[in-house]
C-alpha positions in Angstrom: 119.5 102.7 98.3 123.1 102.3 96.8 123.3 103.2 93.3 125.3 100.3 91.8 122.1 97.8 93.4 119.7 96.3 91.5 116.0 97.5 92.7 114.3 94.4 93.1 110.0 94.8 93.3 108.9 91.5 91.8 109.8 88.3 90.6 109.0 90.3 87.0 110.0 93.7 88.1 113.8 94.2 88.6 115.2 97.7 87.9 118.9 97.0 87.0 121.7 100.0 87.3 122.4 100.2 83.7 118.7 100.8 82.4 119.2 104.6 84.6 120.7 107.2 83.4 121.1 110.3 86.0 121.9 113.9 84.7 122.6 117.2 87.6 120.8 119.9 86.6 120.4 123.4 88.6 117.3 123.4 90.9 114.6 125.9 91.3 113.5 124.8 94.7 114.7 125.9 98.1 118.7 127.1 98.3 119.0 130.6 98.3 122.4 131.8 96.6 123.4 128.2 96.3 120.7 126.9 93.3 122.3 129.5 90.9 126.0 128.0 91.2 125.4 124.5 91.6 123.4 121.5 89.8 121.3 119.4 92.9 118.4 118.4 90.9 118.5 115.2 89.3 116.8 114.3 86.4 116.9 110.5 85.8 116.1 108.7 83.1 114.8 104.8 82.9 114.2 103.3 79.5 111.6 101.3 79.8 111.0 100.2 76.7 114.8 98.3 76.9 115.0 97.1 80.4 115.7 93.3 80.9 114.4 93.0 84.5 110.7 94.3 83.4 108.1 91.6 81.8 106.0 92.9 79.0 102.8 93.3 81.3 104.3 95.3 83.6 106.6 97.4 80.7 103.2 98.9 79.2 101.8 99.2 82.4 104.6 101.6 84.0 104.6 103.8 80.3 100.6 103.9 80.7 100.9 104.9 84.0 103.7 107.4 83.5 101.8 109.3 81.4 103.5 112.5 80.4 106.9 111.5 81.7 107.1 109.2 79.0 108.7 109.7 75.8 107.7 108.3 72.5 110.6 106.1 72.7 109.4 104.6 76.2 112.1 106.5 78.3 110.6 107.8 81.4 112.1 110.7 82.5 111.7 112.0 86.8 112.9 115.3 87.8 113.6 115.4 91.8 114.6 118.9 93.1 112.8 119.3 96.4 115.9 119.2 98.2 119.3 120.5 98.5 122.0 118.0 98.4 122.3 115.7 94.8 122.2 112.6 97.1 118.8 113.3 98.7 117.4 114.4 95.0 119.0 110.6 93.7 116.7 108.9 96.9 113.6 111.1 95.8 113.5 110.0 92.3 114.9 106.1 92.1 112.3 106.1 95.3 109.4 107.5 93.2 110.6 105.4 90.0 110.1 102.4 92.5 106.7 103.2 93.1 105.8 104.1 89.9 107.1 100.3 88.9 105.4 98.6 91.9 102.4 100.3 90.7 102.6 98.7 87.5 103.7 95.4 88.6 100.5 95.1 91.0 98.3 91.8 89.6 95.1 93.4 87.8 91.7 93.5 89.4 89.5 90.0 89.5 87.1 90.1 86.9 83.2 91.8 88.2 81.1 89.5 88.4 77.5 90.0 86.7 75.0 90.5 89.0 70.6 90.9 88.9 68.4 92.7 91.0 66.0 90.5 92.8 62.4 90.2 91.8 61.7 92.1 95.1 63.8 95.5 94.2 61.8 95.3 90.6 58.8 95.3 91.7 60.0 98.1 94.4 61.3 100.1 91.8 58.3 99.6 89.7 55.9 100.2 91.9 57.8 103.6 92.5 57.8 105.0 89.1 54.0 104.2 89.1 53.5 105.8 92.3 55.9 108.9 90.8 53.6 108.7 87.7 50.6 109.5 89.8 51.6 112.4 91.8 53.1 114.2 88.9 49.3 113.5 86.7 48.0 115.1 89.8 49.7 118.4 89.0 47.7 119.1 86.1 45.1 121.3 85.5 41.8 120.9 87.6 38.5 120.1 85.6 34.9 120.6 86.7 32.5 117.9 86.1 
């Protein structure tokens, strides 16, 4: 994945190289000696709320679903420091940016449709409740005649 390319996901989901916006920062994961001198982890940023290639369905879709890493401003922000070279960081988080946006750009659900129990599982079901009725009167107390 080459930085200057477009992402491409759908017809209405393109993430184009200008709407990302990478800043190095020093990583906390694995490294040793190394994390305290250089900057591996990448923290990029992808307006959303600005983007050209997104369609308005899927643009609140991918802030809804980015929950916290979204801003007010609808700039998501994904912080990738598992690993210890910049380039595989830059993979890890355009990579979970594209999933994130695929996510969002998935059609909805078909609608439920309204279903009825048949006249059979009522009459089950009442004849249950009746039956629990009983054995629960039959816990009382016992009276002589």
């Amino acid at each position: 994945m080459n930085a200057d390319e477009k992402i491409i996901i759908t017809d209405d989901a393109v993430i184009n190289p200008g709407d990302l916006h990478e800043d190095f920062i020093r990583s906390s994961g694995p490294g040793g000696q190394n994390v305290n001198k250089v900057a591996t982890a990448v923290q990029l940023r992808f307006d959303v709320a600005n983007a050209r290639g997104l369609s308005e369905r899927v643009r609140e879709r991918t802030i809804k679903l980015a929950g916290q890493r979204a801003t007010k401003d609808g700039v998501i922000v994904i912080e990738a420091g598992r690993f210890r070279t910049q380039e595989q960081n830059r993979a890890d988080a355009r990579a979970r940016l594209t999933v994130l946006v695929a996510k969002a750009a998935e059609p909805p659900p078909p609608p439920r449709k309204k279903t009825r129990p048949s006249k059979g599982a009522v009459e089950r079901r009442l004849k249950s409740k009746a039956g629990r009725g009983s054995i629960k009167k039959m816990r009382g107390r016992v009276e002589d005649d």
